[in-house]
TORNU-540854 format. One line per 10 residues: their letters; for each residue x, y, z of C-alpha. Coordinates in steps of 0.25 Angstrom, whole numbers, m for minus. Each point is the difference from the previous one (the first is absolute). Layout:
<nodes>
A) X/Y/Z  ...
</nodes>
This chain:
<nodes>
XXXXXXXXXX) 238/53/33  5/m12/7  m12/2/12  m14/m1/m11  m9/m5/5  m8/m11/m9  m13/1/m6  m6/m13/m6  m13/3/m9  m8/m11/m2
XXXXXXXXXX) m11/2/m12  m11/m12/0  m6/m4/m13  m12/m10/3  m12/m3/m8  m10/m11/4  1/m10/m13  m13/6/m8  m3/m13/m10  m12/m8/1
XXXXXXXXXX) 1/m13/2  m10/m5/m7  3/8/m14  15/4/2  m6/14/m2  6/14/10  m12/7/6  5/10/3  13/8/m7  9/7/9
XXXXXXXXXX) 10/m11/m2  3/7/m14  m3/13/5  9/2/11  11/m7/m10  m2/12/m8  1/10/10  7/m4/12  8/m12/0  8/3/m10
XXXXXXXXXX) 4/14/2  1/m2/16  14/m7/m4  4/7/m12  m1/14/7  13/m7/9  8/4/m14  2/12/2  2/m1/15  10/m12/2
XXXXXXXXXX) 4/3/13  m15/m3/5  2/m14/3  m15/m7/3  m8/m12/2  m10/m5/m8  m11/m11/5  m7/m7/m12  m10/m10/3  1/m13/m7
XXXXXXXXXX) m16/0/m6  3/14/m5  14/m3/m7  m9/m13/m8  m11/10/m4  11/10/m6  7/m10/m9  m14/m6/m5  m6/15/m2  16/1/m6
XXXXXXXXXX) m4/m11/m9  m12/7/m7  m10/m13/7  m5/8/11  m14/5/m1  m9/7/8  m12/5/m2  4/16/0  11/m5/m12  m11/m7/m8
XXXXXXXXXX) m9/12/m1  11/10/m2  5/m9/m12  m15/0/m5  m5/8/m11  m8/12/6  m10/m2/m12  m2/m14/7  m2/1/13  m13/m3/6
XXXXXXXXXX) m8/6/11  7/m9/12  12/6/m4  m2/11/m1  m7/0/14  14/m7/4  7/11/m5  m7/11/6  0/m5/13  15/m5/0
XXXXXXXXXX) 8/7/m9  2/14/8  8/m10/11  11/12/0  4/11/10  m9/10/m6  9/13/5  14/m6/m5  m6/m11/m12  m13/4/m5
XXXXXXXXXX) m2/16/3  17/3/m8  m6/m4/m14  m15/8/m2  m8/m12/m9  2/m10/11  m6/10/8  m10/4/m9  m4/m14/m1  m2/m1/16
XXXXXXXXXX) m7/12/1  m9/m6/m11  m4/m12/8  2/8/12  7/m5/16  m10/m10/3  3/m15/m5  m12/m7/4  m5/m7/m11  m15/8/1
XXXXXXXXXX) 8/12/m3  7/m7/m11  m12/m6/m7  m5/15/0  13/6/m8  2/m10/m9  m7/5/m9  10/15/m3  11/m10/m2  4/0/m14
XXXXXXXXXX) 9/m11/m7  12/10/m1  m3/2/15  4/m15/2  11/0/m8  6/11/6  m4/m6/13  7/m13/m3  13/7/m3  0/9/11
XXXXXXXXXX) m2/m9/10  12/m10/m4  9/15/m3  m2/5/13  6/m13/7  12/1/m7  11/7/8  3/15/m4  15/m3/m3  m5/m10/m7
XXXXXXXXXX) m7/7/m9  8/11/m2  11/m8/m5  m8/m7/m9  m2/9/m15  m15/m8/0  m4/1/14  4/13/1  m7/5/m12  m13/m9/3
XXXXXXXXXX) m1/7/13  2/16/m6  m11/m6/m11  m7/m1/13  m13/m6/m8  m8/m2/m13  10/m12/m1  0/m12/m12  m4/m14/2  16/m1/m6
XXXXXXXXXX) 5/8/13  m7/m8/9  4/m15/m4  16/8/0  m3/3/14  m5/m12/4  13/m7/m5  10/10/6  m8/m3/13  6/m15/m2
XXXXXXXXXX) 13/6/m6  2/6/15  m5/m11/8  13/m8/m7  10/8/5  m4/m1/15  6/m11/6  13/0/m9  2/14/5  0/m5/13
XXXXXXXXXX) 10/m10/m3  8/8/m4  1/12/9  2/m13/10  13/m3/m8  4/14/1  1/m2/16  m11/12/m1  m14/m7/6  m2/m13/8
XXXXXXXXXX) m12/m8/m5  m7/m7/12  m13/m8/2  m11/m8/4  m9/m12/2  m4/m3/m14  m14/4/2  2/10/12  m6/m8/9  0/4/16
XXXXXXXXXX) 11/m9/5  m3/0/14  m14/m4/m2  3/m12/m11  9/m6/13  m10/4/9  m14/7/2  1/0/14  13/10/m1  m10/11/m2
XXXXXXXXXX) m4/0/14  12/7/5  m4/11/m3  m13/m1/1  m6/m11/11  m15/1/m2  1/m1/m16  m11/m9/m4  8/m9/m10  m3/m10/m13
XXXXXXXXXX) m7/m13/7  12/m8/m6  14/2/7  10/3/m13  12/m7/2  7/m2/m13  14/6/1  2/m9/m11  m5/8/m9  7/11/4
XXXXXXXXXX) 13/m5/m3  m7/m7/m12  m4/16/m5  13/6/3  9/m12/m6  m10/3/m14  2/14/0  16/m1/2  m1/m10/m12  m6/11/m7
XXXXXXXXXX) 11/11/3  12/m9/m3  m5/m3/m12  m3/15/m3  13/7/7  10/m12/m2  1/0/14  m7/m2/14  m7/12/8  8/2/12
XXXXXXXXXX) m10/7/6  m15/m3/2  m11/12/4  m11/m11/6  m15/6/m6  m6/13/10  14/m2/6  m6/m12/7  10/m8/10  0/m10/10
XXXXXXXXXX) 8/m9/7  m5/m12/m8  5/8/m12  13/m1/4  6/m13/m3  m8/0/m14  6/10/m4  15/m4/5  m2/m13/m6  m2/7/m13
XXXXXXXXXX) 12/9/1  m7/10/3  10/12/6  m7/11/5  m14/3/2  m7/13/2  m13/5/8  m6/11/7  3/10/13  m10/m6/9
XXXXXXXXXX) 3/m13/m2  15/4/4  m7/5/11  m8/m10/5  10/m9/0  9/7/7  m11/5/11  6/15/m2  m8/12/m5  5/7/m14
XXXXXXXXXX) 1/15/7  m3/12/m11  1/15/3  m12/8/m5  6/3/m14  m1/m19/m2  15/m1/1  4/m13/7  11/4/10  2/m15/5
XXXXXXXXXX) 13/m5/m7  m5/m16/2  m8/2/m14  10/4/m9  8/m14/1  m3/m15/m5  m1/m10/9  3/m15/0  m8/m11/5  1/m14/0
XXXXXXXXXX) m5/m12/m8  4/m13/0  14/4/4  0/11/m11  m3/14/0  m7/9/m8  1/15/0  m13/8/0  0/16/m1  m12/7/5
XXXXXXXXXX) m7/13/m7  0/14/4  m17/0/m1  0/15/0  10/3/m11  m5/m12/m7  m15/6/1  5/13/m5  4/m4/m12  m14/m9/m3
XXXXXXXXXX) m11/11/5  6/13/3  12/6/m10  m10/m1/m12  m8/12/8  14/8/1  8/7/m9  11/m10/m7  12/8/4  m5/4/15
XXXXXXXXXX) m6/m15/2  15/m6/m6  6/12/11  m7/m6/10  3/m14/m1  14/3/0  m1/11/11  m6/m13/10  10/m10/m6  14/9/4
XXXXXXXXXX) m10/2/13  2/m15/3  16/1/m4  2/11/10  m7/m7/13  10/m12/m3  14/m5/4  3/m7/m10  m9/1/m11  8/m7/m10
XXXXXXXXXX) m6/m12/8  m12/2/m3  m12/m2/m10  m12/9/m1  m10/m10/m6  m10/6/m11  m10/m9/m6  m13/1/m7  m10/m2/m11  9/4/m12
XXXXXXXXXX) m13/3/m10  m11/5/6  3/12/4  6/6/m11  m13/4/m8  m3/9/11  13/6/m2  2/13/m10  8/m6/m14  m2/m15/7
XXXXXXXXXX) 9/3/11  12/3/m9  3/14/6  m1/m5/15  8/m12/m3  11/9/m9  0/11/11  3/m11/11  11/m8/m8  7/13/m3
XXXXXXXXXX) 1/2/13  4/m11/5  12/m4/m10  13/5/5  m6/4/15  11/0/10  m9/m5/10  m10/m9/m7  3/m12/m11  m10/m10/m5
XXXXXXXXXX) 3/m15/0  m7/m14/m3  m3/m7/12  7/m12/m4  12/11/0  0/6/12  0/m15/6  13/m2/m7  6/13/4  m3/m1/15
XXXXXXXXXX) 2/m12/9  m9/5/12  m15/m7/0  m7/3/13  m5/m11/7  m14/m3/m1  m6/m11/8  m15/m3/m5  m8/7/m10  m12/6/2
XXXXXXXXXX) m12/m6/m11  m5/10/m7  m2/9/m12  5/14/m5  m14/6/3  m3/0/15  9/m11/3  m11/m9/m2  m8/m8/m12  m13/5/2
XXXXXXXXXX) m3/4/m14  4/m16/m5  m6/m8/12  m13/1/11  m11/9/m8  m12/m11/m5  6/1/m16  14/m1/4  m4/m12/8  m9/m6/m8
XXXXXXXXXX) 9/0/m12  11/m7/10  m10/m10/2  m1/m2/m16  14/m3/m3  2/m9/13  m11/m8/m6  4/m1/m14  14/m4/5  m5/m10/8
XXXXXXXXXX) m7/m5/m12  13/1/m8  7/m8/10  m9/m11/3  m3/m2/m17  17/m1/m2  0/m11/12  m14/m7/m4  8/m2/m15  9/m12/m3
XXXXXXXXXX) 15/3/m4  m3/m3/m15  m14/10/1  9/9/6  11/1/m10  m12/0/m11  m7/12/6  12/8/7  m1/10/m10  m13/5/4
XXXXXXXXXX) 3/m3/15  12/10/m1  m10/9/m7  m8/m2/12  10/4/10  2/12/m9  m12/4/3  m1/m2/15  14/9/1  m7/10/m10
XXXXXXXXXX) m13/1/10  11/1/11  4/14/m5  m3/11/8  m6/10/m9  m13/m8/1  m1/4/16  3/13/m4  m12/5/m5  m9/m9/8
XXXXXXXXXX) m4/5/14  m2/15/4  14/6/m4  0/3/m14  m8/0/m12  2/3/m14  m8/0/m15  3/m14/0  m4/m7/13  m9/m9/m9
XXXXXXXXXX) 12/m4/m8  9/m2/12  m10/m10/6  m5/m7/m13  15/m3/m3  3/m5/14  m13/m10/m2  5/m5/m13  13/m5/4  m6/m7/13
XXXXXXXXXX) m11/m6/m12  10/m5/m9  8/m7/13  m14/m8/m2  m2/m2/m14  16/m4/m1  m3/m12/9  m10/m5/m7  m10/6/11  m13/9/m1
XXXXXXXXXX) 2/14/6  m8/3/13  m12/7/m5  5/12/12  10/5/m11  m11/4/m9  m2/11/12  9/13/0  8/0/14  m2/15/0
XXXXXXXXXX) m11/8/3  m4/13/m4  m9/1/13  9/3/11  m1/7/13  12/8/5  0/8/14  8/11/1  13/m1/6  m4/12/10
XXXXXXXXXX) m13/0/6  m9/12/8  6/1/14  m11/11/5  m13/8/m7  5/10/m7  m10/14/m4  10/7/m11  m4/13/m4  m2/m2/m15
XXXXXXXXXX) 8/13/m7  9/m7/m8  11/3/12  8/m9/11  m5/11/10  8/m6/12  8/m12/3  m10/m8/8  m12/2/m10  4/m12/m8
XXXXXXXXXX) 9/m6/11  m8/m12/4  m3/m3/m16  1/m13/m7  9/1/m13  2/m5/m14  13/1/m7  6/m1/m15  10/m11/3  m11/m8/9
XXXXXXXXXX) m8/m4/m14  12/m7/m5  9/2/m13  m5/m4/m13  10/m5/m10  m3/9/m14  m15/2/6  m7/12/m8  2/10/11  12/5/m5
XXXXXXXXXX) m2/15/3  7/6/11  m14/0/7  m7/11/10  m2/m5/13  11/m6/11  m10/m4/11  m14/0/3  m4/1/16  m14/m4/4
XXXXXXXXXX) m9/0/13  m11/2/7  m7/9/9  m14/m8/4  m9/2/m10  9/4/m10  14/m6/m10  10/10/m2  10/m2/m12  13/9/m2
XXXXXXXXXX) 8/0/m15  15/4/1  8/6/m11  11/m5/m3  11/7/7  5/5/m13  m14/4/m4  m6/7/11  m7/10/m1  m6/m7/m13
XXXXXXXXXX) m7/11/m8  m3/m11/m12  m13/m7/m4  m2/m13/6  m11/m10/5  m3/m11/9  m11/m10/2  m3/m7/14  m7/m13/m5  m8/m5/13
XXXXXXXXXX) m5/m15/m1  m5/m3/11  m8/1/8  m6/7/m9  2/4/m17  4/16/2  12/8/m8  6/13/3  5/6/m13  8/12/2
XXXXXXXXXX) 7/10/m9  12/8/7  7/14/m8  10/7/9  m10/6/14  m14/m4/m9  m6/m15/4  m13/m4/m3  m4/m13/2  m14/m8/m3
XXXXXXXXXX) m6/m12/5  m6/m12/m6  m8/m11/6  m3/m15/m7  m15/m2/m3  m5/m10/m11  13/m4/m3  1/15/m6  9/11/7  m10/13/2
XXXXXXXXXX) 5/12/7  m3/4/12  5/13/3  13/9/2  9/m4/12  2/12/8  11/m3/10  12/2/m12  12/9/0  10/1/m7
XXXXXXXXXX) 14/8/4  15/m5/5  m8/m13/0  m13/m5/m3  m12/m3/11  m10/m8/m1  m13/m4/9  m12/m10/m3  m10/m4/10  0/m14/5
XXXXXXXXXX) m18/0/m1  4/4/m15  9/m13/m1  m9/m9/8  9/m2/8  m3/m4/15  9/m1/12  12/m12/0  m5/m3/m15  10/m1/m11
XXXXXXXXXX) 1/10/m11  8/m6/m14  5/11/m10  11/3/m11  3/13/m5  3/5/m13  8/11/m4  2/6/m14  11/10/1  m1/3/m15
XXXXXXXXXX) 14/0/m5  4/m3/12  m4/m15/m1  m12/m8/5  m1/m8/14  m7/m9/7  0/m2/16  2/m11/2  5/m6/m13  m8/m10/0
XXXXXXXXXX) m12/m5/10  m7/10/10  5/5/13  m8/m2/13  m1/11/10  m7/m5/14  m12/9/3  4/3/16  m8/m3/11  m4/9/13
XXXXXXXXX) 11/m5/8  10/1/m10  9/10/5  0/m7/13  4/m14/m7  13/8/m6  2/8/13  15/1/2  8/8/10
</nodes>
């Protein structure tokens, strides 16, 4: 038992602060709702496994947005029309609600309770407010009022429920509920919210969980001290036209959001998880100066900075001992400790266990946990670093996770080769810091910022704050020392704001990356904060911040482009290797994730290749490889917009596929005819003629694709804009020519 070797989880809570500005109102209500279904329980399940010592990361904006909702003074818009008398609401909500209020895994939360999936089946997969217009009218008000309560019940976590004599009944009622049962909902929602952070504190006092965190706003350190950091990784990155240097307000965010911890957990954080794992070696000494023990990132930054591959078998497991240690580095003659995650085992947890069996997923974690024991000397040396998103994922989970998590616990506690610590533990347990020399700037996802810096929104939003805090700095030093001390509550107000626009949620959701339901939120929210900098200071806002940052009209090219001309025998089979060899292809993970987006079906397709012979584009579906062959009905639509108005609708059950052709004339779609070239089998295949498309030699072809997979879910490739596929020349396989 003496030679365990150290597993330290570290589960990080963040949500981007959701209140407007302007009107002190949340947007958007998953604040509250992942209080009620994951917050709380992630630590509360650690009860009945106190051997299962963990780390929890909670990000300063987040823990001031639970008190207020623990206050009953939070509101956001989804709470008012929940609280609202279904005799009373009027069209727009109910147009709201429709359209927003099936935000649920729809195989774990909606599909388990039968009138919440008769009231999706009413209004059907789609959630485009065309479609919603249309069904609005078979909505009836005890429709509504069953949806209001359904949608709050569902987000409440299931041990939750069941341990609660009203919760637990309201969800066997499952429907026909009272105005009375709503409003007592509502209130145990708020009831919940309550106990989260004293939980926390507690299960700190009890030596069972360390709490760590961030920058108050989860801001991306190395990019506040410097913008330019973002070249490391990569050179030719076109960057803001302003050089962001502020490290000021880096220290300014982290100093705030250790305020708020000390005054929450009686103590300060010993431990900091810097926002997307983000470091640099200006990071450093801000972070020592505020106390600041250990710090924690990803694998390739540990690589990088050590110029050393991470070597994995063909199963993922690491067999290089170097990651499983902390490291020290130096700043300003101190040293912090920094641990670097296990990307594989951390990703299995967040996107792949959910697809397996609880008990065989908990046996297989544990079975590449002893692996890593076993390939070590001293194993009692070292830590296995596990750190993720500790919310998200758990609504793809079967029962919210709770059987995965209970099978893995059980396993864990009392394992004579495995135990689980703090980090902050293990650093007072073992003397031995590796050395580490310089620290490679980067994030936990490919070791770069791309998603917060370089693409024109990202920049463009850069751009605005640099402006508005120059603003800010030259109205505090134009003002006289009594002016200032008359107006410095609105100038701290004003800096507010500037370290709230600093956040990196904003950047998230601008750019390519990711997309969501409420892009349009994420962007008008970011605007308001860099308006009320303006109007704070006495000063008109730019009339720029009128205009949304984020467009809908984006072109993405695919990651893999047509080497060769292809000439695929359409039968709905991959006939030999090289027929679709020289392909380009479109896959799942390539359109991004979409934080509680509607498409919350498991979906059909894994990845769509296309190509072309000369005179014709190819497309190929594949099945998702727990799917294939799919014998169910699905459909898909390829919407061409240039260089012509043409759609190919096709309906797909099991080996039959029929497909027909639309063409644009008079701002009116008229058919023109079946698509013959369609089949339908292992996989399904596609042709179209490029004359049929317009389409001419070196021109540009932009498309999306719907599919509606039924219960499966609906998709939309990509998730927002339209790709572009590059029509090929005569010499084109001579320009990609390659030995």
């Amino acid at each position: 038992m003496d030679k365990r070797l150290n597993i330290a989880f570290l589960w990080h809570m963040h949500q981007p602060l959701y209140k407007d500005p302007s009107t002190g109102e949340y947007t958007l209500p998953w604040v509250l709702l992942h209080a009620t279904k994951d917050y709380y329980d992630m630590a509360a399940i650690l009860d009945e496994f106190p051997e299962v010592h963990q780390t929890f990361n909670l990000v300063p904006c987040l823990m001031e947005q639970l008190n207020e909702y623990a206050s009953g003074k939070a509101l956001d818009k989804y709470r008012k029309l929940s609280k609202k008398p279904a005799s009373l609401l009027t069209r727009d909500d109910k147009e709201f609600m429709i359209q927003y209020f099936f935000q649920a895994n729809w195989d774990w939360m909606v599909k388990p309770l039968p009138r919440y999936w008769e009231l999706l089946k009413k209004r059907g997969v789609s959630s485009s407010k065309d479609e919603i217009q249309h069904v609005l009218r078979y909505f009836t008000e005890e429709d509504y009022l069953d949806l209001q309560v359904l949608f709050n019940l569902v987000w409440i976590d299931p041990v939750i429920r069941a341990k609660d004599p009203f919760l637990s009944a309201l969800y066997s009622k499952g429907g026909r509920f009272t105005e009375t049962e709503k409003l007592k909902l509502l209130d145990k929602q708020i009831e919940i919210v309550g106990t989260v952070l004293p939980k926390y504190r507690e299960m700190m006092d009890r030596g069972i969980i360390e709490v760590s965190t961030t920058p108050y706003y989860h801001p991306i350190m190395p990019l506040l001290c410097d913008s330019f950091s973002a070249k490391e990784a990569m050179p030719g990155l076109t960057l803001p036209r302003e050089r962001f240097m502020h490290p000021e307000d880096a220290r300014t965010q982290l100093e705030k959001g250790i305020a708020l911890y000390e005054e929450t957990f009686g103590k300060k954080p010993e431990g900091i998880w810097p926002s997307e794992g983000s470091v640099s070696m200006e990071v450093l000494p801000i972070a020592a100066e505020a106390g600041i023990r250990w710090m924690a990132s990803d694998e390739e930054i540990l690589s990088n900075s050590l110029k050393r591959p991470i070597r994995r078998d063909t199963h993922g497991n690491c067999y290089d001992p170097f990651l499983y240690k902390p490291y020290a580095i130096g700043a300003d003659m101190r040293k912090v400790s920094i641990f670097f995650r296990d990307h594989v085992l951390s990703d299995l947890i967040g996107f792949d266990y959910a697809k397996m069996d609880p008990e065989a997923a908990a046996n297989d974690m544990v079975s590449r946990l002893v692996h890593i024991h076993d390939m070590l000397e001293e194993p009692e040396k070292h830590v296995v670093s596990i750190i993720l998103d500790g919310e998200n994922a758990w609504e793809h989970f079967r029962n919210d996770g709770r059987d995965f998590l209970s099978a893995l616990y059980s396993k864990l506690s009392g394992h004579r080769k495995l135990r689980c610590v703090t980090m902050s533990e293990h650093l007072k347990e073992t003397e031995f810091r590796e050395p580490l020399n310089w620290l490679y700037p980067g994030s936990w996802i490919s070791h770069n910022f791309k998603i917060w810096i370089g693409h024109v929104e990202d920049n463009t939003a850069w751009d605005y704050i640099a402006e508005a805090r120059s603003a800010l700095v030259k109205y505090e030093e134009s003002l006289k020392p009594a002016e200032r001390k008359e107006k410095k509550d609105a100038i701290a107000e004003a800096w507010e704001e500037v370290y709230a626009a600093e956040g990196s949620d904003w950047f998230w959701w601008y750019g390519e990356e990711h997309t969501s339901l409420s892009d349009e939120h994420f962007d008008s929210l970011f605007r308001k904060h860099i308006k009320r900098v303006y109007s704070l200071i006495e000063m008109e806002p730019p009339d720029y911040l009128e205009i949304p940052i984020s467009s809908e009209v984006k072109g993405y090219v695919p990651p893999v482009a047509p080497s060769a001309f292809i000439k695929p025998n359409i039968d709905g089979l991959v006939s030999n290797y090289f027929e679709w060899l020289s392909a380009g292809r479109l896959e799942r993970h390539y359109f991004g994730s979409a934080m509680h987006r509607e498409l919350q079906g498991n979906g059909v397709i894994e990845g769509i290749s296309y190509g072309f012979s000369k005179d014709t584009l190819f497309f190929r579906f594949d099945y998702l490889e727990d799917l294939a062959p799919f014998e169910g009905e699905w459909s898909f639509t390829i919407n061409f917009l240039h260089p012509k108005p043409v759609k190919i609708t096709a309906a797909i059950k099991g080996r039959e596929a029929k497909a027909a052709l639309s063409v644009k004339q008079d701002n009116k779609w008229v058919e023109a005819g079946a698509v013959k070239e369609i089949a339908s089998d292992a996989v399904v295949e596609l042709g179209v003629g490029l004359d049929t498309l317009g389409a001419l030699k070196g021109n540009e072809i932009r498309l999306f694709i719907n599919i509606d997979g039924n219960e499966r879910g609906v998709e939309r490739w990509p998730v927002k804009g339209f790709l572009i596929f590059q029509v090929p020349t005569e010499d084109f396989e001579q320009q990609n020519w390659i030995v």
